[in-house]
N, C-alpha and C positions, 0 to 999 in steps of 0.2 A: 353920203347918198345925194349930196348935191349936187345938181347940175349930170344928174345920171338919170336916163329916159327908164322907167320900171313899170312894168308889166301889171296889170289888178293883183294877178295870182302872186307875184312877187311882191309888193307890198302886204297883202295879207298875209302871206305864208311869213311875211316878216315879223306882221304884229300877232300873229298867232306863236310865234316862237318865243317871244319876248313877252306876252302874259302868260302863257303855259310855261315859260322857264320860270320864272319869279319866283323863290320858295317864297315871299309875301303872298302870292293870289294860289298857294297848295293848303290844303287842311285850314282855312281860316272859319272864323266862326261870326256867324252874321244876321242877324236878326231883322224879323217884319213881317208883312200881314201878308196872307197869300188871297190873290186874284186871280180868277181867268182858269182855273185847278181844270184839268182834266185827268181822265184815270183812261188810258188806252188799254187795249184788247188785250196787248202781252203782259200785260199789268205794270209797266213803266208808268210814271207820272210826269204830266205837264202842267207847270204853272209859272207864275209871277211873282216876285214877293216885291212890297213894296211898303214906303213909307209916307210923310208926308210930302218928300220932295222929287223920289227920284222911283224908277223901276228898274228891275232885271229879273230875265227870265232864268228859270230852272228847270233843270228834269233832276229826276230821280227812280233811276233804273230798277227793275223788277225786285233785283238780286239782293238789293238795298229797301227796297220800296217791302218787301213781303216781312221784315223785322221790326213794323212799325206796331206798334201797341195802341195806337188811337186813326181813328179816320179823318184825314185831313178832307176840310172843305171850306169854301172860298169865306174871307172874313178871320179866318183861323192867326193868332198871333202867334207864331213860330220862332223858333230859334234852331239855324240851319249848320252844319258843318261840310263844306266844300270845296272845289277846286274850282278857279276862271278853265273854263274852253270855249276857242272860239270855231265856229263853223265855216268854214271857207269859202264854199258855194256860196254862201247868201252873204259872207262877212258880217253875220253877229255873235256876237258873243253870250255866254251864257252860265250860270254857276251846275258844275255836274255835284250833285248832293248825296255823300254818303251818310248822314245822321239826322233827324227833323224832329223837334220838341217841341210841344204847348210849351209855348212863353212862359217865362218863370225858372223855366228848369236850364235855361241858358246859364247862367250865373252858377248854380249846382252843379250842373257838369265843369264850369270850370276850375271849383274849389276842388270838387271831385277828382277831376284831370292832376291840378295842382299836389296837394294829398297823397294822392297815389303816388308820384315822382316820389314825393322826399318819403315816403317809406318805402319805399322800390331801393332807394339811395341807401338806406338806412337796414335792407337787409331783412326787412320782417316776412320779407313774403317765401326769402329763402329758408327760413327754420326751419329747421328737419322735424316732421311732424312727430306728434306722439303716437303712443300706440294705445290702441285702442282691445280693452281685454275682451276675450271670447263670448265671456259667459257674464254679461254684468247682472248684478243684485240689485242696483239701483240705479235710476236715469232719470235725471233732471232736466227739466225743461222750462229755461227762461222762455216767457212768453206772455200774451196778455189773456186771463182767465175767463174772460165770456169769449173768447172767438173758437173757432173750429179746429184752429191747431192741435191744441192739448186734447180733443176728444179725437179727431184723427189718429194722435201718436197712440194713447190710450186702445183705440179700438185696434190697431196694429198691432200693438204691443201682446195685448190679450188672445190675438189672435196664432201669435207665431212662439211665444214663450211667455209662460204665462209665473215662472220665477221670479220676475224682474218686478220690480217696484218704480211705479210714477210720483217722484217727485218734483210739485209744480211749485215754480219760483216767478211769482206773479210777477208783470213789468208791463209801463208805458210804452207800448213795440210804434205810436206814431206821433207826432206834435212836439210841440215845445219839453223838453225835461227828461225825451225818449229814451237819449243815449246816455243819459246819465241813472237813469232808472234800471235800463240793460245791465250797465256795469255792475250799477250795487249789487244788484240779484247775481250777476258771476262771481261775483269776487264773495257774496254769503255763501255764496254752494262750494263754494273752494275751501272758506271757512268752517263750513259744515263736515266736508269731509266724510261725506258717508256718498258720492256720486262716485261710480266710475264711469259714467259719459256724461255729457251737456250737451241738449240741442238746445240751439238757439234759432227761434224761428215767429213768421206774421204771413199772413196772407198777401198776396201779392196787392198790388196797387201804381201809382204815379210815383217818380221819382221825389216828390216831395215830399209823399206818405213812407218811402225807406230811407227817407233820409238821416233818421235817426242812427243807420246802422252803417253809416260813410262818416260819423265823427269818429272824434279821437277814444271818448271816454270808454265808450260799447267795443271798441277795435284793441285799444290797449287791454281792457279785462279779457277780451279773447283771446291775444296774443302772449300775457301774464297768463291764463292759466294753466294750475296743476294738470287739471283734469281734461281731458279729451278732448273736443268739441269739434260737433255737428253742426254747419248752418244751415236753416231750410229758409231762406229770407224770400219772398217774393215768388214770382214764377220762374220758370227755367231761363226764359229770358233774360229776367234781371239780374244785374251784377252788381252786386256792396262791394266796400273794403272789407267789412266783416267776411265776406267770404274768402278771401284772398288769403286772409291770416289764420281761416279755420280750419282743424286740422282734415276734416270732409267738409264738400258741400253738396247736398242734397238738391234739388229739384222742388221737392216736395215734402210737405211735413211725415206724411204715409212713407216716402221713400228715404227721409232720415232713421224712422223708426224702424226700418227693413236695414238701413246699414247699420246698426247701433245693436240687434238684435237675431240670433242664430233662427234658423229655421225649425221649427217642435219636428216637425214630419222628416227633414235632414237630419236631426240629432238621434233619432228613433232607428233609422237605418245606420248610423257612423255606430249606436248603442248597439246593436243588434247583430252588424257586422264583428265589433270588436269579443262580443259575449262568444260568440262560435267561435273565434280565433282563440282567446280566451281558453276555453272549452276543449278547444282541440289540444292548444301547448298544454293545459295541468291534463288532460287524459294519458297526451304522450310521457309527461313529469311522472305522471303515478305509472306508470305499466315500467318507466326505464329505471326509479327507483324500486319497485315491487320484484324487476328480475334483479337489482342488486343485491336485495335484500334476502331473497331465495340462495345467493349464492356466499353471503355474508352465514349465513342459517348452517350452509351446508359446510364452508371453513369449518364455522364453529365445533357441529357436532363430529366433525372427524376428527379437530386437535385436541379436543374436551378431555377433562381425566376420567369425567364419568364415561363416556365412548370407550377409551383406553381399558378403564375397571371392567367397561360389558366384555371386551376384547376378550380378555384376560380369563375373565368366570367362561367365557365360553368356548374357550381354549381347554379350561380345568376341567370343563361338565363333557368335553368330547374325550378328555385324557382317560377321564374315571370309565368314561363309556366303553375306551377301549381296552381298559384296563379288565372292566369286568368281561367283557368278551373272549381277554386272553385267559382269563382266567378260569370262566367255563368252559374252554374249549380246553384246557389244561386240565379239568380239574374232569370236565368227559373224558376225556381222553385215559387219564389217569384210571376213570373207574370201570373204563370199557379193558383199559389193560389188567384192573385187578380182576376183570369177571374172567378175562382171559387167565391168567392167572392161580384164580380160585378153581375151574373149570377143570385145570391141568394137574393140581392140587389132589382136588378129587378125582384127577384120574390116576393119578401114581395115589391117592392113600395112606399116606406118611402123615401122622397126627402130629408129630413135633414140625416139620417143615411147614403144613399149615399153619401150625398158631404162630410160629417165628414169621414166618411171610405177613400173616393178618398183623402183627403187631407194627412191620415196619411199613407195611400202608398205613397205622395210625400215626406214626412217626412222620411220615410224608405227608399226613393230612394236617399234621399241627404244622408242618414248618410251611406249608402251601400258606396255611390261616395267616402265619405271622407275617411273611413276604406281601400278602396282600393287605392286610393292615398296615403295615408301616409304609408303603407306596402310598396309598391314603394318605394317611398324616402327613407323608414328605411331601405331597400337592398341598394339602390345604395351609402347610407352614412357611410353602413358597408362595402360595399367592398375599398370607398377613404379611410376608416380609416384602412383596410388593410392594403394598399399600402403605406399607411403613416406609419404605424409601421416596413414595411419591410425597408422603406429607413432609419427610426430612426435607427434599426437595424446595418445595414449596416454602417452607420455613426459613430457609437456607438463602433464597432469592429477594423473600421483603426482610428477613434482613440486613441483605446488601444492599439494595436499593434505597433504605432508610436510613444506613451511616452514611452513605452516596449524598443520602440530601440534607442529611447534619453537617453534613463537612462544607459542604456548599452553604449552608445557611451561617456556619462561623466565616467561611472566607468573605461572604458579603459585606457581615459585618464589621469584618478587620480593614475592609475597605474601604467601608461608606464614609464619606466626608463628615455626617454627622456627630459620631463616634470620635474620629480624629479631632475637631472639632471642641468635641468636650473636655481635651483634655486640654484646652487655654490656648489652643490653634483660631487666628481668626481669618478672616478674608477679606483685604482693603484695597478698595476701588476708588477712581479719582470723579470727577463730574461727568467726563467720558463714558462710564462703566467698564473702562478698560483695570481690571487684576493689576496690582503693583507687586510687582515682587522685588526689588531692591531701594534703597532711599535713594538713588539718583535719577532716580522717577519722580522724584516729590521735591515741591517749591515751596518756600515760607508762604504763609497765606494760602495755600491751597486747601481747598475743602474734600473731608474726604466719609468715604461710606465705609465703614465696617461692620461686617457681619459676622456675627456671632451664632452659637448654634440653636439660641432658644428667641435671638429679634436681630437688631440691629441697631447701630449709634451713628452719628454722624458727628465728624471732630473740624477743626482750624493750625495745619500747621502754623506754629510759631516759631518754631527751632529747631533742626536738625544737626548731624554728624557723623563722622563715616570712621567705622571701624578701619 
């Protein structure tokens, strides 16, 4: 650029390229007292920060400015995170501020920042979380005993399921011993083993008062543990490593105990829904097994021998029926033809043709008598011999089916290994458990399993030989 005539706009737009390029003057971090603060209408901020030798100006734009957790004002010792820009019109330059802390917390954010990488490196933030069961019995909550947390979770708790049990694991949640205090208590509730959740949680505060839960000791027992865990650290704002590594994080202590815990009033409806379903499948169950059962009913009583026996008697009770019917009508008949008969008798008046006539209508009435009695008895000797061929039957059937399951219960036997077996048959196996069946499976020095039919031995080839 020497000896070359350049424009203002051209020399600034130069030096504005060459600090806005810099990744040194991007994301740097920089510390000092702010002067001259102003808070403009859009809610951007103008100030100064400065030290004992030097100044530069700052803004810090709304988008950025509306995240801040304390009110900056002039005198304030600050620790800033920004970019150089410089402004072209006027050619000054300036720091644009995306993050602003009360002093002190500069050095924490950079352990913080630090920390973060090598577990980042390290893969803890990608563990695939656990799960977390529906319906817990028990919920532990690392925490410090006089603050509002445990009575929050508490009054939560009681309010939306009232099964669950608060167990409280007292702990240092701020100062010096915090995160080491944290841990004990996770790593006892692990120990304890009667939790299936842990929230871990403190009311909010400055990044110095959560600092306890950005070490190591509080962040490994969260990431070591068995059991579940909840963080409720801080306000929604605030960001620990504890959270990072947890398997939720809450917001708030109320809103840990709302994910850690079913809804009573949801559970009421999912109960109430599932009862009617419920209700409706065993209504459907009993009507589809009640018509099988009607029709198992009705199998039955038509292939039954007692069904068969009703058959049969009332086959017999209609025979006799019709028997006797032929019979009176046979036997009317008969006595309508002797009046005829008689009638004719007396009208020709021959004394021997009567009594000879009257005698062989007694003749005819004995052998009617006997034709009808022995009809009788031939039914009722057909229906015992019925009965008697259905029990031969039946006798006949169990017991075939019984030598069926004799013959089957010898062939088991003549086959089961155990039997074999006892007769000085053994079973030898090498360290493998692979079966040897010939000696050329088998090494001097090999160890071997044999089994026998009542234990088992275990021997040391020393010697073999082959047939």
């Amino acid at each position: 650029m020497q000896n070359q005539t350049l424009t203002v706009s051209q020399l600034t737009y130069t030096i504005k390229n060459l600090l806005e390029g810099q990744r040194m003057f991007q994301g740097f971090v920089l510390k000092g007292e702010i002067s001259n603060f102003t808070r403009h209408r859009t809610g951007h901020l103008y100030f100064a920060l400065k030290d004992e030798n030097a100044s530069i100006k700052a803004i810090m734009f709304s988008n950025y400015a509306d995240k801040l957790n304390f009110a900056p004002k002039d005198g304030d010792k600050v620790t800033i995170t920004g970019s150089i820009s410089l402004y072209a019109p006027q050619g000054s330059y300036s720091v644009n501020v995306s993050k602003m802390q009360i002093d002190g917390a500069g050095e924490l954010y950079l352990k913080y920042l630090e920390l973060k990488e090598k577990l980042k490196n390290l893969g803890w933030f990608d563990k695939p979380k656990r799960t977390f069961p529906r319906y817990p019995k028990n919920i532990g909550v690392v925490t410090s005993p006089t603050g509002a947390v445990i009575e929050d979770i508490t009054n939560t708790v009681n309010r939306r399921y009232r099964l669950t049990n608060i167990i409280l694991y007292p702990a240092l949640v701020q100062g010096p011993g915090a995160s080491k205090s944290v841990a004990e208590q996770i790593e006892k509730a692990n120990n304890d083993n009667i939790c299936d959740v842990l929230i871990v949680g403190r009311g909010g505060g400055s990044m110095e008062d959560l600092w306890g839960f950005n070490e190591l000791p509080a962040i490994s027992a969260i990431y070591n543990s068995k059991i579940p865990v909840i963080s409720a650290i801080g306000h929604e704002t605030d960001d620990t490593l504890s959270d990072l590594v947890s398997d939720l994080r809450a917001p708030t202590p109320t809103a840990a105990a709302e994910l850690a815990t079913p809804d009573k009033f949801e559970l009421i409806k999912y109960i109430n829904e599932s009862t009617n379903n419920l209700t409706y499948k065993l209504n459907n169950l009993i009507r589809g097994n009640e018509t099988n059962l009607m029709h198992l009913i009705e199998r039955i009583e038509t292939s039954s021998p007692i069904k068969k026996l009703s058959n049969y008697h009332e086959k017999l009770l209609n025979s006799e029926l019709l028997l006797k019917n032929y019979f009176s009508q046979k036997i009317n008949m008969l006595s309508n033809n002797l009046k005829n008969i008689i009638l004719k008798i007396n009208n020709l008046s021959p004394q021997t043709k009567l009594t000879n006539s009257y005698k062989e209508i007694e003749q005819l009435k004995v052998i009617m008598n006997k034709n009808y009695n022995y009809i009788i008895e031939s039914n009722q000797k057909n229906m015992i011999n019925v009965l008697k061929e259905l029990k031969t039957s039946y006798v006949n059937v169990v017991s075939v089916q019984s030598q069926r399951l004799n013959y089957n219960i010898d062939m088991l036997n003549k086959v089961n290994p155990l039997n074999i077996m006892k007769r000085g048959f053994t079973i030898i196996k090498n360290n493998n458990g692979n079966i040897l069946s010939s000696v050329k499976d088998v090494n001097i020095n090999d160890d071997l399993e044999i089994d026998f039919h009542d234990g088992r031995a275990y021997a040391k080839v020393i010697n073999k030989g082959v047939k």
